[in-house]
Structures are given as structure tokens and as C-alpha cells.
C-alpha positions as CSV (number, residue, x, y, z in Angstrom):
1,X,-89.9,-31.4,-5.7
2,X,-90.9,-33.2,-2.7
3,X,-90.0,-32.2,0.9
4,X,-87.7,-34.9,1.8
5,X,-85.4,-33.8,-2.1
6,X,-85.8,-29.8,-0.7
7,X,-84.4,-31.5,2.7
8,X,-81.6,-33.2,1.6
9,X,-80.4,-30.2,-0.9
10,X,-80.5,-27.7,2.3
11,X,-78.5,-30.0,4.0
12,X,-76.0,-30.5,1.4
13,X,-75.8,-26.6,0.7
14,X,-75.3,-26.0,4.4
15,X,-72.8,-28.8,4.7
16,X,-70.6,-26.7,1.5
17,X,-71.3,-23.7,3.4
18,X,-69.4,-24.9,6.5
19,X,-66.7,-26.6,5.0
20,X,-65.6,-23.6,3.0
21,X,-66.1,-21.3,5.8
22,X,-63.6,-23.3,8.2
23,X,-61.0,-23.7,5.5
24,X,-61.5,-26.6,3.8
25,X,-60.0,-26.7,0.6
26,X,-62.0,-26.5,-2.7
27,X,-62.0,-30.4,-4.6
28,X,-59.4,-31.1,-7.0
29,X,-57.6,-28.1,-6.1
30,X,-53.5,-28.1,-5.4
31,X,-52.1,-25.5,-2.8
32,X,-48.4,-24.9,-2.3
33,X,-46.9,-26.9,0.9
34,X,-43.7,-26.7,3.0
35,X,-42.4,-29.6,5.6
36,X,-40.0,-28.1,8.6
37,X,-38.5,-30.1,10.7
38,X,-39.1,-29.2,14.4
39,X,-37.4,-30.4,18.2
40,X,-40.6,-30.4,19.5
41,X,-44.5,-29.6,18.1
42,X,-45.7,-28.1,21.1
43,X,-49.4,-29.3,20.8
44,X,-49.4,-28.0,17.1
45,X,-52.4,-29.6,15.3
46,X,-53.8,-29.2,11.5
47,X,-55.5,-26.0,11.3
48,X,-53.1,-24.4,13.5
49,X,-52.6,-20.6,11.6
50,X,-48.9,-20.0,10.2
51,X,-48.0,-16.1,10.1
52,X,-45.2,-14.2,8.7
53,X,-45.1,-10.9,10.3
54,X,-48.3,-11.3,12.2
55,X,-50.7,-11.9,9.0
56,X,-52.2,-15.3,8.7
57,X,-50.8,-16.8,5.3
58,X,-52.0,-20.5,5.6
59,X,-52.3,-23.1,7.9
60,X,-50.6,-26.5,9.8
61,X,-52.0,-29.0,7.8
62,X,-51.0,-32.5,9.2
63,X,-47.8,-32.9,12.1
64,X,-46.4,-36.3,12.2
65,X,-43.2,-37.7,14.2
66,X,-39.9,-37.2,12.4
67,X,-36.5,-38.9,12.5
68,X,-35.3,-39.6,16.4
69,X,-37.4,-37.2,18.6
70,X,-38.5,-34.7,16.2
71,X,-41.7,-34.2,14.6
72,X,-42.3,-32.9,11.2
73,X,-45.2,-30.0,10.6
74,X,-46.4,-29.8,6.9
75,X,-48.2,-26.9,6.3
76,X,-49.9,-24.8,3.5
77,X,-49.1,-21.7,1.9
78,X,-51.5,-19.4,0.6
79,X,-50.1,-17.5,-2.7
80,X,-50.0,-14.2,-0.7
81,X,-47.2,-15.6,1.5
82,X,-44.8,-16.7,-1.0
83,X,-42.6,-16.7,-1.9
84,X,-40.7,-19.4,0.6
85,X,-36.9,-18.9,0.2
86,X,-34.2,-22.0,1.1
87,X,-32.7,-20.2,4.1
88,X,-36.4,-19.8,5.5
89,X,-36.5,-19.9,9.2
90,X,-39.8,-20.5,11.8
91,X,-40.3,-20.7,15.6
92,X,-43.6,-22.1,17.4
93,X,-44.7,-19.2,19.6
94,X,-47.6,-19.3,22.0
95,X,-50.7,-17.6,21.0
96,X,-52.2,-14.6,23.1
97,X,-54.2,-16.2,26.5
98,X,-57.7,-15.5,24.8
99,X,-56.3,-17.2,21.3
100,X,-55.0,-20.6,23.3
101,X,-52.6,-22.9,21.6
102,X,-49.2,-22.5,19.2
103,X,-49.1,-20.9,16.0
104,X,-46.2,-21.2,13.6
105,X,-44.2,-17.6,12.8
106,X,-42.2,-18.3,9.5
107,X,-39.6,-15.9,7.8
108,X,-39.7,-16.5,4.3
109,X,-35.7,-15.8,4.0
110,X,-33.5,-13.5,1.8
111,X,-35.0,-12.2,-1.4
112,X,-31.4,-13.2,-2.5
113,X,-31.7,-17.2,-2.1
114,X,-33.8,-19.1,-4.3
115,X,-37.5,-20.3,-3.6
116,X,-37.9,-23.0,-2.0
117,X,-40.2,-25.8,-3.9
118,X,-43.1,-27.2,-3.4
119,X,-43.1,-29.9,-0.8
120,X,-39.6,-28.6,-0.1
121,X,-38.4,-28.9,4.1
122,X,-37.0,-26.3,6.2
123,X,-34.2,-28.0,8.3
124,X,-33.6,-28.6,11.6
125,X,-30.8,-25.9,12.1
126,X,-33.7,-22.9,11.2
127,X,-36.0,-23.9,13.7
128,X,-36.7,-23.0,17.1
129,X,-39.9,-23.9,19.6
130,X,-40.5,-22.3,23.0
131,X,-39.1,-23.3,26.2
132,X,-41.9,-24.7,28.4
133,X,-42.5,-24.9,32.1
134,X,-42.1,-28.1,32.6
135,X,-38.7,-28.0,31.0
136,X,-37.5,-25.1,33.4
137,X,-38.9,-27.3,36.3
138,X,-37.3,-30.4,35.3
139,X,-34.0,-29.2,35.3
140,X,-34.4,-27.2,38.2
141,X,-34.1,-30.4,40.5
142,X,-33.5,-30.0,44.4
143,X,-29.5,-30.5,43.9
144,X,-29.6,-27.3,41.5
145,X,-31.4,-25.1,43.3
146,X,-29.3,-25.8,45.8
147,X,-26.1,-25.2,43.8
148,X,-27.8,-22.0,42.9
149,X,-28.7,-20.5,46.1
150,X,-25.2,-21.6,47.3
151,X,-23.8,-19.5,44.3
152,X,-26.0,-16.4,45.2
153,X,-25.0,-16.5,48.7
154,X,-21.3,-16.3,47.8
155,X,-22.0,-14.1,45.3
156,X,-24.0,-11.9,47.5
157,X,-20.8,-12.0,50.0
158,X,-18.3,-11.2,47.4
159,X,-19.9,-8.0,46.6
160,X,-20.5,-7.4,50.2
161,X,-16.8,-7.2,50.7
162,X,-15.6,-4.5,48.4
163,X,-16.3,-6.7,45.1
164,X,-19.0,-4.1,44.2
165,X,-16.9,-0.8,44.6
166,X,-14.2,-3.1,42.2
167,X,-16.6,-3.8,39.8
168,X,-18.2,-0.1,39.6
169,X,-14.9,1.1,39.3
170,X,-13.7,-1.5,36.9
171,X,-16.2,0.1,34.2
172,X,-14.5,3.5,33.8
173,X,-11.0,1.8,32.1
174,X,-13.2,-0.7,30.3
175,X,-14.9,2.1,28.5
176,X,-12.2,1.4,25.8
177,X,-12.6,-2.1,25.4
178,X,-16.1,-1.8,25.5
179,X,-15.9,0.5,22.7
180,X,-13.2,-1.6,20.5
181,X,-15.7,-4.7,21.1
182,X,-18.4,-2.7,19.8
183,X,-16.1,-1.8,16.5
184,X,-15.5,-5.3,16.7
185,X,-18.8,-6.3,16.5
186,X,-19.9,-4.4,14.0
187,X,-17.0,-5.0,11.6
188,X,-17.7,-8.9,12.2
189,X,-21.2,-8.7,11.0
190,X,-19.6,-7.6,7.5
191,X,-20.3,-4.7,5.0
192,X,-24.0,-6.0,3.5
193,X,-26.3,-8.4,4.8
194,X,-25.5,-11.7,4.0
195,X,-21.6,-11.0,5.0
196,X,-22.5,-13.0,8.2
197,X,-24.5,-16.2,7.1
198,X,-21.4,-16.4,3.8
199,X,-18.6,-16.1,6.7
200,X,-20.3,-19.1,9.0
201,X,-21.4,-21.0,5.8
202,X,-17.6,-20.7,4.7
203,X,-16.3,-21.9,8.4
204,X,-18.5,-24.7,8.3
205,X,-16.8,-25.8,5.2
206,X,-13.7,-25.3,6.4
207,X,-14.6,-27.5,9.1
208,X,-16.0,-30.1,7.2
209,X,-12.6,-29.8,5.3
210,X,-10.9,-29.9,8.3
211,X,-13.2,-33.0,9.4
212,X,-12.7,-35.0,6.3
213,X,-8.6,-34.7,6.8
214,X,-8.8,-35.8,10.5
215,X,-5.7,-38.4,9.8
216,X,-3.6,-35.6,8.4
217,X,-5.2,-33.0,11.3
218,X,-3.6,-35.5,13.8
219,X,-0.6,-36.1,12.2
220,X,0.5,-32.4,11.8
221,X,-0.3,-31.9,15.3
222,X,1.7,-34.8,16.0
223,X,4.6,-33.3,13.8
224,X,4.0,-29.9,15.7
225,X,4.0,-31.1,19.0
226,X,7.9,-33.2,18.1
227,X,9.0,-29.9,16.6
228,X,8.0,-27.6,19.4
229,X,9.5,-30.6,21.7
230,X,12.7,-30.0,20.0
231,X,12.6,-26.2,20.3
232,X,12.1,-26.5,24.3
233,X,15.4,-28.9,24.3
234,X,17.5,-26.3,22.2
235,X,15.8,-23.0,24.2
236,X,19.0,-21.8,24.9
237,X,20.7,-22.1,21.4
238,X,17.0,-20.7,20.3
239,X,17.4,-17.5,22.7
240,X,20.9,-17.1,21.5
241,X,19.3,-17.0,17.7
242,X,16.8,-14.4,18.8
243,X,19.4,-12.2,20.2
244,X,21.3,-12.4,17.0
245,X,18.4,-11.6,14.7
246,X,17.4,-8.3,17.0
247,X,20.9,-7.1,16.1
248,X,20.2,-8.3,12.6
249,X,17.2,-6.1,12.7
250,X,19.2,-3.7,14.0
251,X,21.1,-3.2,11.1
252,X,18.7,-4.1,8.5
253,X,16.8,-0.5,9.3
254,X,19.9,1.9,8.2
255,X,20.2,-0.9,5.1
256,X,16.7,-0.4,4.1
257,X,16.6,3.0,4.6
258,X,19.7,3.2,2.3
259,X,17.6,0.9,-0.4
260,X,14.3,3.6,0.3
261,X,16.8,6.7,-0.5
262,X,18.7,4.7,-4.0
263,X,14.7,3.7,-4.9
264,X,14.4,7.4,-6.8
265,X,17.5,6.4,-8.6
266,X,16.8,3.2,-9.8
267,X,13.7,4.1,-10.8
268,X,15.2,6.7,-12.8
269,X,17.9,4.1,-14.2
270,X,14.9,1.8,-14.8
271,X,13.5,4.5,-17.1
272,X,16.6,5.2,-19.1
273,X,17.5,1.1,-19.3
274,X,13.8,0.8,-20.4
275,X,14.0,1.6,-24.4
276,X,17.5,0.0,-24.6
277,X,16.0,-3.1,-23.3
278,X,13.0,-2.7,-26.2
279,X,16.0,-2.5,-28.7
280,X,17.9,-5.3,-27.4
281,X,16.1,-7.5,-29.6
282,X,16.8,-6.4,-32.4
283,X,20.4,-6.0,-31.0
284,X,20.7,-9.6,-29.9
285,X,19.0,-10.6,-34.0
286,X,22.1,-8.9,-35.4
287,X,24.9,-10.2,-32.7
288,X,23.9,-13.3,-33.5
289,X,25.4,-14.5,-37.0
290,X,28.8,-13.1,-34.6
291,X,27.5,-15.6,-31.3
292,X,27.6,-18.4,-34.5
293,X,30.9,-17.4,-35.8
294,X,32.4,-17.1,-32.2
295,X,30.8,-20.8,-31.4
296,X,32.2,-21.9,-34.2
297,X,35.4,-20.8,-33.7
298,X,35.4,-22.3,-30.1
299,X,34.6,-26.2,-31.4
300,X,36.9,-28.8,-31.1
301,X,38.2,-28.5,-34.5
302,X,39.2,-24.8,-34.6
303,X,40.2,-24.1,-31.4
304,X,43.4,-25.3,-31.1
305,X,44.1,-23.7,-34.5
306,X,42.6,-20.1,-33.1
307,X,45.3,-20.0,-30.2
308,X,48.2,-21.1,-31.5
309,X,47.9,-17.8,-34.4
310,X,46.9,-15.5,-31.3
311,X,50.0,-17.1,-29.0
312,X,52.4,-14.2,-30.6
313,X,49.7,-11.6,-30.2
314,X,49.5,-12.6,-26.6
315,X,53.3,-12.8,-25.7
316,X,53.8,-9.4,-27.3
317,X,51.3,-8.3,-25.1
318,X,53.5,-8.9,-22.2
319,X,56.2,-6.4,-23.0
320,X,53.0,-3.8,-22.6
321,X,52.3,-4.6,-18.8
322,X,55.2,-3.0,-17.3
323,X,54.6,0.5,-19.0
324,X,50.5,-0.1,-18.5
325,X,51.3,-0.2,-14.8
326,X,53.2,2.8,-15.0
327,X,50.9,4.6,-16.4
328,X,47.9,3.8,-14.8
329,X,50.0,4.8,-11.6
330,X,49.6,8.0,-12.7
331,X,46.4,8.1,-14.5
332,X,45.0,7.0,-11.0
333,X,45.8,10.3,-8.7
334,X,44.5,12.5,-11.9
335,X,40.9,10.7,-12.0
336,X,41.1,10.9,-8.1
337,X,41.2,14.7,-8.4
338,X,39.0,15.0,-10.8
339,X,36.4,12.9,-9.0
340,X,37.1,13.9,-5.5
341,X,38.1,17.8,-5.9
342,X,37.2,19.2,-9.3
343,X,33.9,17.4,-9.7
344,X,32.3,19.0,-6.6
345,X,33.1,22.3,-7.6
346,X,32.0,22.2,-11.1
347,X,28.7,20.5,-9.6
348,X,28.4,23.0,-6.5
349,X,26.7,26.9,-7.1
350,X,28.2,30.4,-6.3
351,X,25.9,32.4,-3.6
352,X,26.2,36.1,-5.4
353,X,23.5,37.6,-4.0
354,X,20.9,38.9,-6.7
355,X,23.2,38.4,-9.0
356,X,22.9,34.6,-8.7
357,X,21.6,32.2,-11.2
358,X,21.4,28.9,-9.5
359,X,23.3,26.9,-11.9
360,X,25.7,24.6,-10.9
361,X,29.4,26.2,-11.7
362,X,30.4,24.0,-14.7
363,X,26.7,25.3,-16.8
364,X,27.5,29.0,-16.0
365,X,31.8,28.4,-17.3
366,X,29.8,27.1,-20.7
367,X,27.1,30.1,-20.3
368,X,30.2,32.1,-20.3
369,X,31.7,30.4,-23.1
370,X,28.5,31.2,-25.6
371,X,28.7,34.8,-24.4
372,X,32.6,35.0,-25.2
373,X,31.8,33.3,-28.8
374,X,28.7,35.8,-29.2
375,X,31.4,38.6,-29.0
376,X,33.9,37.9,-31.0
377,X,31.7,37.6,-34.0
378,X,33.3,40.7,-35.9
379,X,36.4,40.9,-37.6
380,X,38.0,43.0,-39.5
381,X,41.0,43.2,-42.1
382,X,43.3,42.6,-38.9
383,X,41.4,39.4,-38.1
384,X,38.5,38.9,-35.4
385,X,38.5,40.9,-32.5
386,X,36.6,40.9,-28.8
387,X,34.7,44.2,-28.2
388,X,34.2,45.7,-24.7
389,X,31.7,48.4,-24.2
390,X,32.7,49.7,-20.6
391,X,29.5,51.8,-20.4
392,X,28.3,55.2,-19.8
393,X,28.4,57.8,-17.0
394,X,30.4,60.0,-14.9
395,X,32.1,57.6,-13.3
396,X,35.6,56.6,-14.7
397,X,36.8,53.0,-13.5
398,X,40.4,51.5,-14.7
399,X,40.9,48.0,-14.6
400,X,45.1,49.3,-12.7
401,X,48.2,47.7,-14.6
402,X,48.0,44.4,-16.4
403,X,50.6,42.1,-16.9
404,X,51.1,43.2,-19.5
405,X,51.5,46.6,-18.8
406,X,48.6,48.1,-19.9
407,X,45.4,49.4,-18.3
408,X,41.7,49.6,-19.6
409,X,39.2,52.2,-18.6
410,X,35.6,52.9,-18.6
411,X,32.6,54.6,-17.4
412,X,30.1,54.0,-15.2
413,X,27.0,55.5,-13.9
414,X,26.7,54.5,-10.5
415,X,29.9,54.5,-8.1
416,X,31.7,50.6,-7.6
417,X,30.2,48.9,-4.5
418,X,33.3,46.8,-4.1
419,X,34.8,43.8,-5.7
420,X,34.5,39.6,-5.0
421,X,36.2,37.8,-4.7
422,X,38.6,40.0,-2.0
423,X,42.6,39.7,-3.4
424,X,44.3,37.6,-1.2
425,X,47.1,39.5,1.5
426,X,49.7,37.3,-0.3
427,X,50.3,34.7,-3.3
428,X,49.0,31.7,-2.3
429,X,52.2,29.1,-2.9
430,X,52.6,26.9,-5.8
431,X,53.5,23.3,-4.4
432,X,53.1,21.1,-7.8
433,X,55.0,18.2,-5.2
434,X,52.3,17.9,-3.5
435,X,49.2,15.7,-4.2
436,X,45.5,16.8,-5.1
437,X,44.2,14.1,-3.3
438,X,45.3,15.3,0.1
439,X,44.0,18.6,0.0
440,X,41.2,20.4,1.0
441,X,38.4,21.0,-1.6
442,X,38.0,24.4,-3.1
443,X,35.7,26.4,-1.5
444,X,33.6,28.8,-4.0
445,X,32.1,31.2,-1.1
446,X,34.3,34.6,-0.6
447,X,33.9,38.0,0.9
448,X,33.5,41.3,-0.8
449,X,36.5,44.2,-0.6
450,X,35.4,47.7,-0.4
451,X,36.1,50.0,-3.6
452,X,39.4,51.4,-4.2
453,X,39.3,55.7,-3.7
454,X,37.2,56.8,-6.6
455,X,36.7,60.1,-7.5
456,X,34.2,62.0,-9.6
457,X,34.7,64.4,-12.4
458,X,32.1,66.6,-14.0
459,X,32.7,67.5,-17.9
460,X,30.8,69.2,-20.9
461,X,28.5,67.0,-22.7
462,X,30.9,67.9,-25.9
463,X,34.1,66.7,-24.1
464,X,32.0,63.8,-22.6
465,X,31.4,62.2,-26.3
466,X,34.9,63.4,-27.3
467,X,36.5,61.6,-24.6
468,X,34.4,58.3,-25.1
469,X,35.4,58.0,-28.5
470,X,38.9,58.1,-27.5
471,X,38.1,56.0,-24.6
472,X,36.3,53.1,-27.4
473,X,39.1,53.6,-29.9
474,X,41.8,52.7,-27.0
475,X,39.6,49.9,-25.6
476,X,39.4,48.6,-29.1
477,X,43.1,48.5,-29.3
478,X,44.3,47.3,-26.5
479,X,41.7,44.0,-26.9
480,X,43.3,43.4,-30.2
């Protein structure tokens, strides 16, 4: 090959060489790219580096001017930085002193969101750029600085004059508040991460809601403003309303608490209703040939013919309502009594001591009842008969004269402790004038009486036997 072909072939390979080395992208080669729109390019320019978390994952590749006074970066991707979610955000930071220039530091968003698309554009709203010197200078103008020294010097004097111990002693009682703004805080930024960007995303489209209905907006604040217009004209009728709903509220605590205590009962209704409501079905399929019959009976046609056969039925009826009266007069005093007197007893229980068995009175009259039955099982040739066995011991107990002028006896082991209910001093009187309903109910609780004189007599184990087969043999018939 000549020199001049060896020449140009170094040249070329250098030129490769160089190109690749400072980036250049291989020929017919595609890489991923992403737009942002920016406020401001801050002396970007293509080959500026773009890092996500301080690694260099591709670079600026062109920045042009955008809509109004925003510019538009496009930039390139290397596969190691994606993916590039929707909800991407980037800021143009300064480089390092010895580095110079910007560089572009991107987040590449939630893993959550999808991937953004090739050629796709991060918005506006997710981008931020420095704050530069000049900026702070420009707004600091002579008539601000001004205002602002003015403002330190009467801020400087306020504290001067006692507003520093206020304010140092103000942070002990706003420990509290400090602390409920911290809950605050934290319970606004939501449970997981995205709880945040969903509640701002959802406020915006209830503002753009609210911004899309600004004729109806208006009017209902219109309509409000009328209605609280006519509430300040009628604030004296309004504040006499108030005072009657706090005595409303008043009484509707002792009502509720009335409907808490009756909840266990209904609910206990509620479960006894329940399968006759599951029947009524079927009871509603068979009344209703009778709802036909009856509905047929009360057309046009028949009716006139059903009550003039039931007119006798219903003057007879007449000649009842005098004697009804009567004697629901006196049915009336007899279900009072019942309900008001007896029904408490039956339903209260008798304190015996250990000898009590917790059942109301009416369960332990039927307990007393099966026992009675149990007993009088055997009979004999004479006809049934009610066995007592009076026991077994040295003790010999009589129950004194009956009415009927007889006396039963027994034995007992241990000595009597006493007897309950005590006999009264005297016959209580018999006043069948007088009505149920205005006495006292019955009380069931009664004192003890001590034992009569008892007395104790040893015997033979011969004459013991002897003497209780006399003793059953008498029991046996005087019960009879």
C-alpha cells in the first residue's frame, strides 16, 4: 500500500477512536430518550451527564426552547438506568467547582407506575432547577432591603422588650400541640407510600370537579349566603329553637337509655318472632283461599246480603253488653292482683340460708308438687296413701295438736334448731271487704323462733325398734 492509503486509514481509525471514546453513538444504532420540560436550562448543553443517585446513566443530548419561557432537555438513557417511570421527577443541580457546569439528577419514580415510553416527557410540575445569584440579587432591590432591615430592627426591638422571655416560655404549653401536629403529620402522609401523591391526585380532581361546576359553585354560595341572611334576621326565634332542642336533648338521654336497657329484650323477641316469620309463608299460602272468600264476600253484590243475615246476630249481641260490663268489673281487680301482688311473689326467691335453692317460688311450689306425687305412689286395699318417714334418733319431735285433734311424732338425730317462719303473736285478720289492689305485697323474708323445751330420753336398742314400729304404724294411720 502506498504511504499516502496507510495515511489516510490512521487517520480514519484515530478519528473512530475519538468519537467512541467521547460518546458518540455507534451508526444505525437507536438508544432510549426522554424530553422534560424545565423553567429554566441553566446553561445545560448536549453532553451534559444525567445521574440517578450519583451514577452517570446517559447524557443531555440536544436542549431547545419550549412553550412560553421554558426550555425542553431531551436526553438519553443508557439501558442500566431504566427503567423511567410516569411520575419521574429531575432537578438541575450544579456540579462540584472542579467539575463546572449543570448536570441533570433524575428519579426514575415508583416501581408501582408504569414506564414511561420512549420519547415520552416528564412535565412541568416534576421539575425543579436551582436558584441562581442573580435571581436572589434581583429581587433583593434597594426598597427590599430596606423593608428588611426595617423588619429586623423591629424584630430585634420586640424581643428586646420581653418578647424573648414570651416566646421561651411559650414552648413549654406548646409541647402538646407540637406533639398532636407531629401525629398529625404523620397520619397525613397515609399508611404506605403512595397514600400522599393518591390523596393530592384525588384533591386535584376534586378541584377540577369543582372548577368545571363554577356556575353551580356560585350559585350555591349565592343560595347559602340568602339562607344564612335569613338565619341572622330570625336569630332570636333561632336561639329560642336551640334552647328547646338542649331540653330536647335533655330528655332524649333517659329515652335512649330506656331503648339501650329494652335492646336485650327485643333481641330476644326478635329471636322467638324469627321462625314464625319463616312459617308465615306458608301460613299466609293457606289463609289465602279464606282472604278470597272474605273479598268475595265484601263485593258489591254480597255485601248487602251478608249484613242484613248477621243484623239479628248483632242486635242479640246487645242484650250481652250490660252483663259483659259487669263482669269485666270484676274480672279487672282479680287480674290486677294477680299481676300486681301474686306475680311478684311467685317470681321472687326465699333466702333460707344453705338450705336455699335459688329458684324463683312458683318452680319450687311445682318441685314440691313432683315430690308430693312421688309419695303417694303406694296404695293399698284402702286406697293410696302418703307415707312419712320421721327419721331416726334419740330425739323425739311431735308435730302438738292438729286441727284435727291429732298429733304426729318422730325421731330425730340431732336436737331442732328452731322453726321459720316464726308464728305470728296473733291471727292476722280476715278482711275479704277489702281490696288486693291496695295492699302491700307479700313479703317472703321471716325470722327464725327458737325450739320449743325438748327433752332427751335414752332407751334400749330393743325398746328403740319396738317403739319405732309403733311409732311407723301410728304415722301410717293417722296419714290415711
Amino acid at each position: 500500500m502506498s504511504a499516502f492509503r496507510v495515511g489516510l486509514g490512521m487517520i480514519a481509525a484515530v478519528a473512530v477512536v475519538l468519537y467512541l471514546a467521547f460518546g458518540g453513538p455507534l451508526p444505525f444504532s437507536h438508544r432510549y430518550t426522554v424530553d422534560a420540560v424545565v423553567q429554566s436550562a441553566n446553561e445545560l448543553h448536549g453532553g451534559s451527564p444525567v445521574r440517578i443517585a450519583g451514577v452517570n446513566v446517559g447524557k443531555v443530548t440536544k436542549v431547545k426552547p419550549g412553550p412560553g419561557t421554558t426550555a425542553i432537555v431531551e436526553m438519553a438513557i443508557d439501558d442500566g438506568g431504566r427503567p423511567i417511570h410516569r411520575d419521574a421527577t429531575l432537578k438541575i443541580r450544579p456540579r462540584l467547582f472542579l467539575e463546572g457546569n449543570f448536570y441533570v439528577d433524575l428519579k426514575p419514580g415508583s416501581p408501582s407506575a408504569p414506564e414511561l415510553r420512549d420519547g415520552g416527557t416528564i412535565p412541568l410540575a416534576n421539575t425543579a432547577t436551582p436558584v441562581q445569584l442573580d435571581q436572589v440579587l434581583s429581587v433583593l432591590n434597594k426598597d427590599t432591603r430596606d423593608s428588611m432591615q426595617t423588619l429586623v430592627e423591629q424584630l430585634g426591638g420586640s424581643l428586646a422588650h420581653g418578647g424573648a422571655e414570651a416566646i421561651d416560655a411559650s414552648f413549654g404549653p406548646a409541647v402538646p400541640a407540637y406533639k398532636s401536629a407531629a401525629v398529625l403529620a404523620q397520619s397525613a402522609r397515609g399508611t404506605q407510600p403512595a397514600d400522599l401523591r393518591g390523596a393530592i391526585v384525588d384533591t386535584e380532581r376534586i378541584v377540577r370537579t369543582l372548577n368545571a361546576k363554577r356556575d353551580q359553585l356560585a350559585s350555591l354560595i349565592s343560595s347559602f349566603n340568602v339562607t344564612a341572611g335569613a338565619l341572622a334576621s330570625r336569630s332570636a326565634q333561632l336561639r329560642a329553637s336551640l334552647r328547646g332542642l338542649s331540653a330536647t336533648l335533655d330528655e332524649t338521654a333517659p329515652a335512649l337509655t330506656d331503648v339501650s336497657a329494652s335492646l336485650p329484650e327485643l333481641r330476644s323477641f326478635s329471636a322467638r318472632v324469627r321462625p314464625l316469620l319463616r312459617r308465615s309463608p306458608k301460613t299466609l299460602d293457606l289463609a289465602a283461599p279464606l282472604l278470597v272468600q272474605l273479598n268475595a264476600l265484601l263485593r258489591r253484590r254480597e255485601l248487602p246480603a251478608l249484613l242484613t243475615s248477621a243484623r239479628p246476630a248483632v242486635s242479640s249481641l246487645r242484650a250481652l253488653e250490660a252483663p259483659l260490663t259487669e263482669l269485666l268489673a270484676k274480672v279487672t281487680p282479680v287480674s290486677s292482683c294477680v299481676r300486681d301482688h301474686a306475680t311478684p311473689v311467685l317470681k321472687s326467691k326465699v333466702d333460707d340460708g344453705q338450705h336455699s335453692t335459688g329458684l324463683p317460688v312458683y318452680k319450687e311450689l311445682l318441685d314440691g308438687f313432683v315430690g308430693l306425687a312421688s309419695a303417694s305412689q303406694n296404695f293399698d286395699g284402702n286406697g293410696p296413701s302418703v307415707r312419712y318417714n320421721g327419721g331416726y334418733g334419740e330425739q323425739l319431735v311431735s308435730t302438738g295438736r292438729l286441727p284435727s285433734g291429732d298429733r304426729l311424732f318422730g325421731t330425730s338425730a340431732a336436737p331442732l334448731l328452731g322453726s321459720r317462719p316464726r308464728p305470728p303473736a296473733e291471727q292476722p285478720p280476715f278482711r275479704p271487704d277489702m281490696p288486693c289492689t291496695s295492699q302491700d305485697v307479700p313479703k317472703l323474708e321471716a325470722s327464725a323462733a327458737p325450739p320449743a323445751a325438748q327433752s332427751r330420753r335414752v332407751t334400749s336398742r330393743a325398746a328403740t325398734g319396738s317403739k319405732i314400729d309403733k311409732l311407723e304404724r301410728l304415722i301410717s294411720r293417722s296419714v290415711r
